[in-house]
TIFI-214862 format. One record per atom (N, C-alpha, C): chain; atom name; x, y, z. Coordinates in steps of 0.05 Angstrom, whole numbers. Layout:
BEGIN
A|CA|X|Y|Z
...
//
This chain:
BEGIN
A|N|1263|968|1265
A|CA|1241|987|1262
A|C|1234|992|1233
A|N|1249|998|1221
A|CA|1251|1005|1191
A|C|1236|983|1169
A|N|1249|955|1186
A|CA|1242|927|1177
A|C|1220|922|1176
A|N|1199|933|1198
A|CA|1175|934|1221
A|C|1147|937|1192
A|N|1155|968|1198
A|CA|1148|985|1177
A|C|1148|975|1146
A|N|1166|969|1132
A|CA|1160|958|1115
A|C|1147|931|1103
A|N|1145|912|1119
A|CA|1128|893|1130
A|C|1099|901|1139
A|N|1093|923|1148
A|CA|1069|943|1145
A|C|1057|949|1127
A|N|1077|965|1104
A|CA|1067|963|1081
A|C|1060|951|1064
A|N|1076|926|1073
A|CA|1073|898|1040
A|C|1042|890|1054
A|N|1035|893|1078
A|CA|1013|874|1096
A|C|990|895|1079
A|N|989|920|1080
A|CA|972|939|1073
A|C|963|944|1049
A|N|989|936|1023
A|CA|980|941|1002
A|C|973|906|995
A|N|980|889|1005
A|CA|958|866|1005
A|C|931|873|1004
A|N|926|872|1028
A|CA|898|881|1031
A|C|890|894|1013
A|N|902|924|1009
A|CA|880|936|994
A|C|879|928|963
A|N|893|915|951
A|CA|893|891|933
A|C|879|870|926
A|N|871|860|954
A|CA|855|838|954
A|C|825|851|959
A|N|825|873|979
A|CA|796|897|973
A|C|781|892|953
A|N|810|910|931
A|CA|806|918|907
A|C|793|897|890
A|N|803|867|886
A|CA|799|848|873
A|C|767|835|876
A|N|765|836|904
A|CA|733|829|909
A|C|720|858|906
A|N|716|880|911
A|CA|703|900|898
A|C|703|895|868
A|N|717|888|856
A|CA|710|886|823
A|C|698|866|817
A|N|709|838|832
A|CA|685|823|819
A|C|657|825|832
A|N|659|832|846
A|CA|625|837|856
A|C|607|858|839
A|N|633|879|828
A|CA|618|903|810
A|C|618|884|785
A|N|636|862|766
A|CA|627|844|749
A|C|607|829|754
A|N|606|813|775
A|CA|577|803|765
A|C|551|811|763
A|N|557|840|778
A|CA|526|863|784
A|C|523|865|757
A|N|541|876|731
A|CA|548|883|715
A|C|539|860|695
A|N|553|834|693
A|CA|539|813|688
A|C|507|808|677
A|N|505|806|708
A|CA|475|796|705
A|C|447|824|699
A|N|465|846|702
A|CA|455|865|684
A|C|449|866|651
A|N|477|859|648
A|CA|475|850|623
A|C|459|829|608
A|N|452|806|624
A|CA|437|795|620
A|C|414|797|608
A|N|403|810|639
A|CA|377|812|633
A|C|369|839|608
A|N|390|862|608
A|CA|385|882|586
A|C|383|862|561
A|N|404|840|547
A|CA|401|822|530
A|C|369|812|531
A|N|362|798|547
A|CA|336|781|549
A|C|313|797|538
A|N|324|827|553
A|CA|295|843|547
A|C|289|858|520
A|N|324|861|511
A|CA|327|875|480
A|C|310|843|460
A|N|312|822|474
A|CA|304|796|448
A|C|275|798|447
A|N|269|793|473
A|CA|230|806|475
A|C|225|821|463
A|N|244|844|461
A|CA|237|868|451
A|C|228|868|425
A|N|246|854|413
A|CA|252|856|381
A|C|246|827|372
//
């Protein structure tokens, strides 16, 4: 039981690890190609 359970947790904090990892890069490339285009528009700019 005890064994069960902690095999539960290693499964859980996987996941929310691997969550975590694709939530960030998805917020990097939003972030990214933000940046981008703020670059592109500051060169137009100026």
């Amino acid at each position: 039981m005890n064994k069960l359970s902690r095999i539960a947790e290693l499964i859980l904090l996987v996941a929310a690890i691997s969550l975590m990892v694709l939530f960030l890069s998805s917020c990097q490339y939003d972030l990214a190609s933000m940046f981008q285009h703020s670059t592109s528009n500051g060169s137009n700019f100026s």
